[in-house]
TIRO-2110 file (N, C-alpha, C; in Angstrom, 1 decimal):
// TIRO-2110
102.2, 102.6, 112.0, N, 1, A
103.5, 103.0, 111.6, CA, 1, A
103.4, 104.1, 110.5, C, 1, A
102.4, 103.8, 109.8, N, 2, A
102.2, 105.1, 108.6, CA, 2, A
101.9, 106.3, 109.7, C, 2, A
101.1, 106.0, 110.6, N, 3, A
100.7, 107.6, 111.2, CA, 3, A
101.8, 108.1, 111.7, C, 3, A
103.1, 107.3, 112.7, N, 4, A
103.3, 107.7, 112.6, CA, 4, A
104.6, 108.8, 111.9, C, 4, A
105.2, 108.1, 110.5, N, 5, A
106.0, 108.3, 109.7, CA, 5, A
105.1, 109.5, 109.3, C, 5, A
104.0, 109.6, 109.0, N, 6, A
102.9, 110.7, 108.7, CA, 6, A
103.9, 112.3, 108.6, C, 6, A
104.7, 112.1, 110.1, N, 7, A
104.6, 113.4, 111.0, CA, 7, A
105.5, 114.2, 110.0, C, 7, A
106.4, 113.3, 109.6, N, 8, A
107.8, 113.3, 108.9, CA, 8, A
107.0, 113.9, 107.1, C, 8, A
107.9, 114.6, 106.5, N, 9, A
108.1, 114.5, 104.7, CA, 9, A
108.6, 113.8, 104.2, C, 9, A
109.8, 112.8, 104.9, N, 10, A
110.2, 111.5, 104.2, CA, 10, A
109.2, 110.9, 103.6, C, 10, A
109.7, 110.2, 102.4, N, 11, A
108.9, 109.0, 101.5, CA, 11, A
109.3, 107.7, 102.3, C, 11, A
108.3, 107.5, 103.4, N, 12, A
108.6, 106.2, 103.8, CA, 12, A
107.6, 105.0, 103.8, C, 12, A
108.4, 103.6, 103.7, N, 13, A
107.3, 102.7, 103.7, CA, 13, A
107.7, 101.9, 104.9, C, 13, A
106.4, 101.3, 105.3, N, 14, A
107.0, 100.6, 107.0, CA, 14, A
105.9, 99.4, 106.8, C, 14, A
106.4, 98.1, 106.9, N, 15, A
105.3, 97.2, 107.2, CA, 15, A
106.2, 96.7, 108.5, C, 15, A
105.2, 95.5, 108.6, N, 16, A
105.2, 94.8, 110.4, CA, 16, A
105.1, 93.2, 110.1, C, 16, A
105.6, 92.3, 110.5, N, 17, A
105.5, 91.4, 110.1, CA, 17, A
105.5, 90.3, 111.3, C, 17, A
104.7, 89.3, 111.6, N, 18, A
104.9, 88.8, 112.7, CA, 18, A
105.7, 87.3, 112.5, C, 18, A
106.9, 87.5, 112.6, N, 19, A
108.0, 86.0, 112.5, CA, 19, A
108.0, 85.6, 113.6, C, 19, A
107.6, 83.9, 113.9, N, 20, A
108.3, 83.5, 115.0, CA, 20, A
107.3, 83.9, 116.3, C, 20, A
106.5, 84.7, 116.2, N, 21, A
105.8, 85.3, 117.6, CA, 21, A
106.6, 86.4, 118.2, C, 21, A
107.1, 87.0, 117.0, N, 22, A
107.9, 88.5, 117.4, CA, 22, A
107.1, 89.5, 116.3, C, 22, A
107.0, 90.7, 116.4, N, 23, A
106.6, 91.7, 116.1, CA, 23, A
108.0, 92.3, 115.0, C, 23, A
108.0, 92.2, 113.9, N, 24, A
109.5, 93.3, 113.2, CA, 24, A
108.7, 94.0, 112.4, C, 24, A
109.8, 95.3, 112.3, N, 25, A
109.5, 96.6, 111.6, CA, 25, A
110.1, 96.0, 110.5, C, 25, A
109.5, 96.3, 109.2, N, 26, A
111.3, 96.6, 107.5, CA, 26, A
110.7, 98.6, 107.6, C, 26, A
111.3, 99.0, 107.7, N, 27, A
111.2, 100.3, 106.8, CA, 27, A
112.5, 100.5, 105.7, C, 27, A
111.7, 101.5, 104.6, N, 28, A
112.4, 101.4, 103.5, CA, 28, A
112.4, 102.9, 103.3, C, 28, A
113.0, 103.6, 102.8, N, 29, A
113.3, 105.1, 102.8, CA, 29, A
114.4, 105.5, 102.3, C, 29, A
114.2, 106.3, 101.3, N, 30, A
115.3, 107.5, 100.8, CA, 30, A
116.3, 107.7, 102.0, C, 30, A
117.7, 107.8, 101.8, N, 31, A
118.8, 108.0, 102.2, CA, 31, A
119.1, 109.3, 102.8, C, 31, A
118.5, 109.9, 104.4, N, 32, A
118.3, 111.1, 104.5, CA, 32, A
119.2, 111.1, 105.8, C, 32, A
119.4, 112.7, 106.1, N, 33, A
120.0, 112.6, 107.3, CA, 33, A
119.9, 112.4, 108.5, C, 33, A
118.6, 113.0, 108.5, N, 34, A
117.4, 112.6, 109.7, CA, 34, A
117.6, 111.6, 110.2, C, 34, A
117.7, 110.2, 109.0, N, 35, A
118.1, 108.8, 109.9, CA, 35, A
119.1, 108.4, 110.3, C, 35, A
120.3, 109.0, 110.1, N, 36, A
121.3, 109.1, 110.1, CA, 36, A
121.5, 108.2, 111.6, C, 36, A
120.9, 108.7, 113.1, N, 37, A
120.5, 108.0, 114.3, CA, 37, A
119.4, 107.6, 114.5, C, 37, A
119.1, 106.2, 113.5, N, 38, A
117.8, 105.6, 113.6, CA, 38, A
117.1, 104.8, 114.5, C, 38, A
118.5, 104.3, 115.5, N, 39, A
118.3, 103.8, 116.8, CA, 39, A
117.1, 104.9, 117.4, C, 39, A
117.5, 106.2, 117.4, N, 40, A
115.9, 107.3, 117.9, CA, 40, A
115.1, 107.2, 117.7, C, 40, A
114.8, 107.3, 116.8, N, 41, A
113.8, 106.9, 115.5, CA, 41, A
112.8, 105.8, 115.9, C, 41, A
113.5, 104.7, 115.7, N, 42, A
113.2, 103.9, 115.9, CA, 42, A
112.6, 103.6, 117.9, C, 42, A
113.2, 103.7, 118.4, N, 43, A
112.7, 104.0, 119.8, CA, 43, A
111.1, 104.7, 120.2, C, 43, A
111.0, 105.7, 119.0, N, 44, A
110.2, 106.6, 119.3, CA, 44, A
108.7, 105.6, 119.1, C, 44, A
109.4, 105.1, 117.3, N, 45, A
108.2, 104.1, 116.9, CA, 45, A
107.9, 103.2, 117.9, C, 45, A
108.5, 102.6, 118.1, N, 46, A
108.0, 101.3, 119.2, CA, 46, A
107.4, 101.9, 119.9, C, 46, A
107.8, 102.6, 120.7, N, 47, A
106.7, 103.2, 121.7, CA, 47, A
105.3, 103.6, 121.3, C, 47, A
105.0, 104.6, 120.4, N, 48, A
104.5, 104.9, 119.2, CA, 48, A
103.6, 103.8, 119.3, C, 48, A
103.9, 102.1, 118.6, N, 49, A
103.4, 101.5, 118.3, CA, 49, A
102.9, 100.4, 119.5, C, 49, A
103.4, 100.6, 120.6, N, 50, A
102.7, 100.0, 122.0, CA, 50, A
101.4, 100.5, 122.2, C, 50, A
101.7, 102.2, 122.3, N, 51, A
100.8, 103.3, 123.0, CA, 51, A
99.7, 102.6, 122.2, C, 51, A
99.7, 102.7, 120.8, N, 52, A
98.4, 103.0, 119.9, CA, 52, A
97.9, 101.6, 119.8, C, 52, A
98.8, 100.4, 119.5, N, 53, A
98.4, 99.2, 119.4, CA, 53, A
98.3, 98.2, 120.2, C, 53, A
99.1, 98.5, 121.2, N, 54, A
99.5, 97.5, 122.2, CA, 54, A
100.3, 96.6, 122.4, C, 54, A
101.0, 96.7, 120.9, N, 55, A
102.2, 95.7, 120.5, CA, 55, A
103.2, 95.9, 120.9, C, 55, A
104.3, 94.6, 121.3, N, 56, A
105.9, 95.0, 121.3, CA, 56, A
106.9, 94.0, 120.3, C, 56, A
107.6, 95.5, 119.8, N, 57, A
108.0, 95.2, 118.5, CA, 57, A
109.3, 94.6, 119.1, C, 57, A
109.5, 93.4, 118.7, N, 58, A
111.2, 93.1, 118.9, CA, 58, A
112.3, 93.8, 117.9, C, 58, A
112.1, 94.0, 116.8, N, 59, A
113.3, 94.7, 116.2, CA, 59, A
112.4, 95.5, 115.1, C, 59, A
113.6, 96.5, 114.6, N, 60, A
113.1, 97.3, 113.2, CA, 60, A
114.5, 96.8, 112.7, C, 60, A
114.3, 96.9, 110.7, N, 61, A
115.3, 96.7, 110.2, CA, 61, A
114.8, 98.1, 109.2, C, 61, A
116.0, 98.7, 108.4, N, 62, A
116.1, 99.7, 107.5, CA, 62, A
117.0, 99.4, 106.4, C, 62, A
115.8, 99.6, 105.3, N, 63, A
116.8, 99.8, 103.9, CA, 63, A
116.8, 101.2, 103.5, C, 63, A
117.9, 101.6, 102.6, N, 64, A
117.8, 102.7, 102.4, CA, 64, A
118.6, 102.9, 100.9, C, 64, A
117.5, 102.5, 100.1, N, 65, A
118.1, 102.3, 98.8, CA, 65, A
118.6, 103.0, 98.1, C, 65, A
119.5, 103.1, 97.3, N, 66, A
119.8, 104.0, 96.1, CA, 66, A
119.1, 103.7, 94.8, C, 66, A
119.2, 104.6, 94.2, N, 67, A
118.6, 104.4, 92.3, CA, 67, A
119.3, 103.0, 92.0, C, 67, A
118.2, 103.1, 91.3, N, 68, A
119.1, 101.1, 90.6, CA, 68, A
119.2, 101.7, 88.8, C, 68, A
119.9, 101.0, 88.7, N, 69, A
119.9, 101.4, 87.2, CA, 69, A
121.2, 100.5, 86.4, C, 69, A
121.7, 100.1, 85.2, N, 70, A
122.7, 99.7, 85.0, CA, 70, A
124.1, 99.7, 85.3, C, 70, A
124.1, 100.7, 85.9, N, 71, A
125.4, 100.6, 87.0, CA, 71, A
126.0, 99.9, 88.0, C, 71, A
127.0, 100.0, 87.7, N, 72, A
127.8, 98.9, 89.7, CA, 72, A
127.6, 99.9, 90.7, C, 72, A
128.0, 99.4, 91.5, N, 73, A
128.1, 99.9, 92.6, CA, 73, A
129.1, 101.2, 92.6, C, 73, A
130.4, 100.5, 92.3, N, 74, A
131.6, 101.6, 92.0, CA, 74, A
131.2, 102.4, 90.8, C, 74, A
130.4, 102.2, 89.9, N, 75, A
130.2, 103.3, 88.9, CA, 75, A
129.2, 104.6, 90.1, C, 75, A
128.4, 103.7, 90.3, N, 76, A
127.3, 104.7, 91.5, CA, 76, A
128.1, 105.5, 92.5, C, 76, A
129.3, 104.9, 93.1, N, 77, A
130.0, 105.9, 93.8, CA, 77, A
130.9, 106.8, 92.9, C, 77, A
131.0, 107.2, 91.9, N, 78, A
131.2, 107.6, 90.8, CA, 78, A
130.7, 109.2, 90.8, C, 78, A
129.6, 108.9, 90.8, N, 79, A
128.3, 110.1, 90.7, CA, 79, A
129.1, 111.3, 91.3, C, 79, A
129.1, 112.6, 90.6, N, 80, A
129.1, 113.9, 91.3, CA, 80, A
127.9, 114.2, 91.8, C, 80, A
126.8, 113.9, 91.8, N, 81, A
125.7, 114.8, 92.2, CA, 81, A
124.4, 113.7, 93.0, C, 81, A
124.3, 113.7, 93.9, N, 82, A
123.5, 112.3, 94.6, CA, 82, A
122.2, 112.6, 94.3, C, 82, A
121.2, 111.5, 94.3, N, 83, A
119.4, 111.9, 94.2, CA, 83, A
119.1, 112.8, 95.6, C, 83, A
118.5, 113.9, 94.6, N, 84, A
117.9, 115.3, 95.7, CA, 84, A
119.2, 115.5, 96.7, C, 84, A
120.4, 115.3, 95.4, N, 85, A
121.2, 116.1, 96.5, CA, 85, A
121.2, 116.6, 97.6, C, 85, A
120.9, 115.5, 99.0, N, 86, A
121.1, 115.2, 100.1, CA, 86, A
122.4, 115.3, 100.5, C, 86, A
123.1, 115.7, 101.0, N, 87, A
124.5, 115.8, 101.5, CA, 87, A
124.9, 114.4, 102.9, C, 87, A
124.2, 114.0, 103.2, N, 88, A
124.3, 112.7, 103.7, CA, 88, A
124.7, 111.7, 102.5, C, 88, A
123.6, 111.5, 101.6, N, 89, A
124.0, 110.4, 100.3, CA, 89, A
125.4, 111.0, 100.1, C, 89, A
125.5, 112.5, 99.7, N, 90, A
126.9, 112.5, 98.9, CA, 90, A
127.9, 112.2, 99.6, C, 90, A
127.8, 112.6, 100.9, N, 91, A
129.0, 112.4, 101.9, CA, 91, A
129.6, 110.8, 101.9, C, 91, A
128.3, 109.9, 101.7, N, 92, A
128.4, 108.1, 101.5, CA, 92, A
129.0, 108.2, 100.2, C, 92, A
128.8, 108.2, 99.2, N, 93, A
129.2, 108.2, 98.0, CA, 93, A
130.7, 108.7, 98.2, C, 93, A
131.4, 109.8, 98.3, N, 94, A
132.6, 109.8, 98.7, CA, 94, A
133.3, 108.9, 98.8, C, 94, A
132.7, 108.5, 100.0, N, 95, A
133.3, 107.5, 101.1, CA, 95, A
133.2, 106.5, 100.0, C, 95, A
132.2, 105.9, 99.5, N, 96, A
132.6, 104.7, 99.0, CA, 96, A
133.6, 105.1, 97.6, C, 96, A
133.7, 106.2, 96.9, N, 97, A
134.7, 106.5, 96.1, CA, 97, A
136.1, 106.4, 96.3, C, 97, A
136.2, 107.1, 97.8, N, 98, A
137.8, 107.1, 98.4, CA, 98, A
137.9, 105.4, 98.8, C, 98, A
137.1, 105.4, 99.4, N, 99, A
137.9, 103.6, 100.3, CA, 99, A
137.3, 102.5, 99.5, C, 99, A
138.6, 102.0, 99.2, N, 100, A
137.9, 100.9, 97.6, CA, 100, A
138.0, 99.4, 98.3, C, 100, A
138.1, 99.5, 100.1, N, 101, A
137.4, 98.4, 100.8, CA, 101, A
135.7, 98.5, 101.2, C, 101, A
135.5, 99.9, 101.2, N, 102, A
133.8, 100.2, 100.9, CA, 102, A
132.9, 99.6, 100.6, C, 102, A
132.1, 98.8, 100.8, N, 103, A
131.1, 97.4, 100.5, CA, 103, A
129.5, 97.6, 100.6, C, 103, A
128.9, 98.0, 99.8, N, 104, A
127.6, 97.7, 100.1, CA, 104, A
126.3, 97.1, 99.1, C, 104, A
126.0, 96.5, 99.8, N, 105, A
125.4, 95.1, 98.8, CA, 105, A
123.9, 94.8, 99.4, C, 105, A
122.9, 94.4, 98.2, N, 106, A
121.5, 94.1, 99.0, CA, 106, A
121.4, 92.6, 98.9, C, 106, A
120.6, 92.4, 99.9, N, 107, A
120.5, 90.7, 100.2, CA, 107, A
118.9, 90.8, 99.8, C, 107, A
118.7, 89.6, 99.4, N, 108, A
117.3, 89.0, 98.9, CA, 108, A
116.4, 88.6, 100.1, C, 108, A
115.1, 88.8, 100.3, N, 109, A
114.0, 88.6, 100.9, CA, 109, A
114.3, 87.2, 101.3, C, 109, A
115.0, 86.1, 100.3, N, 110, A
115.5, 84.8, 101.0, CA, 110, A
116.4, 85.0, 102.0, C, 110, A
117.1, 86.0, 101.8, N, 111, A
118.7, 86.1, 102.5, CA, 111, A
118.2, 86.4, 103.8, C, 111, A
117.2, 87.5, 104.1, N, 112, A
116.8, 87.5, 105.1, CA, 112, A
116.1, 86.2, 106.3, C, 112, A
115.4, 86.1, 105.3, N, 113, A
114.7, 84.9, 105.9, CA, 113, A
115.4, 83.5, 106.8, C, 113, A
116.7, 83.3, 105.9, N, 114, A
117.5, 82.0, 106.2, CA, 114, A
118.2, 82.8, 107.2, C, 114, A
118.8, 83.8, 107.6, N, 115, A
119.6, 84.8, 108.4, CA, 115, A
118.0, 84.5, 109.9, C, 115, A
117.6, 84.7, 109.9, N, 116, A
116.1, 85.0, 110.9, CA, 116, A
116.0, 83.5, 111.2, C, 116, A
115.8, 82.4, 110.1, N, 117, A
115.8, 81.0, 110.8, CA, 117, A
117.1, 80.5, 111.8, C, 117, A
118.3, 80.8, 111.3, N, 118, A
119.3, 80.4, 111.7, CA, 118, A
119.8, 81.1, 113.0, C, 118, A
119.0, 82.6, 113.4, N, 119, A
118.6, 82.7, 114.7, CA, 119, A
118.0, 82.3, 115.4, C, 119, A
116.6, 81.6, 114.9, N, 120, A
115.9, 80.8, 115.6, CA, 120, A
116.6, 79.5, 115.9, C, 120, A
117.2, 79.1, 115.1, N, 121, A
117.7, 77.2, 115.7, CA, 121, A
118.8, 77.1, 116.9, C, 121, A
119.7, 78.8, 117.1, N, 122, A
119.9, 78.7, 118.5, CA, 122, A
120.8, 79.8, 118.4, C, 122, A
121.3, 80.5, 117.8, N, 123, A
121.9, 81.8, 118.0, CA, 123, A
120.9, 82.9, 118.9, C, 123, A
121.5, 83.1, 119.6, N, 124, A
121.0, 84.5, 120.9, CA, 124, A
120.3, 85.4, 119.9, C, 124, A
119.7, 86.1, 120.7, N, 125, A
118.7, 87.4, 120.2, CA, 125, A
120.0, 88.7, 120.9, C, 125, A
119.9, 89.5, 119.8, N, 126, A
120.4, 90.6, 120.6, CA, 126, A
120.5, 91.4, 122.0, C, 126, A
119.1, 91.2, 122.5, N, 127, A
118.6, 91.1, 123.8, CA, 127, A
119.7, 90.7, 124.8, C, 127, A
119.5, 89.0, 124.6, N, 128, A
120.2, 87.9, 125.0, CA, 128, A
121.5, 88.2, 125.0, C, 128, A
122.3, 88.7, 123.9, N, 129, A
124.1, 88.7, 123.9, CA, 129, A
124.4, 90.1, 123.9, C, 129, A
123.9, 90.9, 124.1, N, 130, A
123.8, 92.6, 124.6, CA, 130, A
124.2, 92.9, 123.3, C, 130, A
124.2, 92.7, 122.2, N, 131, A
125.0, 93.3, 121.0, CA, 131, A
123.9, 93.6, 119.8, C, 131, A
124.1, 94.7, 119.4, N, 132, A
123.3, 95.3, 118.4, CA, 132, A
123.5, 95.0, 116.9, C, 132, A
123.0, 94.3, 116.5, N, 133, A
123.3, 94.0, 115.0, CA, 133, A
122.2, 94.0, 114.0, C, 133, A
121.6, 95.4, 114.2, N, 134, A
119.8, 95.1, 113.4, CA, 134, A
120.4, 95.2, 112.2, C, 134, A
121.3, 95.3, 111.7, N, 135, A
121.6, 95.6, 110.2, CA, 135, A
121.6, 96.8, 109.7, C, 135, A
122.7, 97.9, 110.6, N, 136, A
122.6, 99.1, 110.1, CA, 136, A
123.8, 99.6, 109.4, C, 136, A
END
């Protein structure tokens, strides 16, 4: 995965984790435009990571953090000026400025976990119910 994020100047980090007897991506990355269609992206990697490893990845998940700092959320959408004034970030930021139904929130390494078991005890795989919900 590092080789091939390599190709890219994003600051990215990518581990692989094997849950369950499935293969998952987390990538974590600055908020850029480029991912904007990570479904591609992503496509490319899997393959990517067949060719070179042999593996098949069942899902990728993406975070795409902002600065943390003593602020809320609504102070953060707040900001005139986004980190490395990206025009993607600012465009979000907007957005979450104008629509004060706007929501976005991080879930904890547990959150995920109990989310992933409670697919396992008998909720469908995405696969399975044709619907895309990697968490984008």
């Amino acid at each position: 995965m590092n080789e091939y994020f390599a190709r890219s100047s994003a600051a990215v980090s990518a581990q692989c984790h094997l849950v369950h007897g499935r293969f998952l991506i987390l990538i974590e990355s600055e908020p850029l435009k480029r991912f904007r269609y990570s479904h591609i992206v992503e496509a490319s990697l899997i393959s990517h990571v067949d060719k070179a490893l042999g593996l098949h990845v069942h899902s990728v998940f993406w975070r795409f953090p902002l600065p943390t700092g003593d602020a809320s959320s609504r102070a953060t959408a707040d900001t005139r000026q986004a980190p490395h004034e990206d025009e993607y970030v600012i465009q979000g930021l907007r957005e979450a400025k104008t629509n004060p139904s706007y929501h976005v929130a991080e879930d904890s390494w547990d959150q995920f976990e109990k989310a992933q078991q409670s697919r396992a005890v008998g909720l469908p795989s995405p696969a399975e119910d044709g619907k895309d919900d990697r968490g984008r």
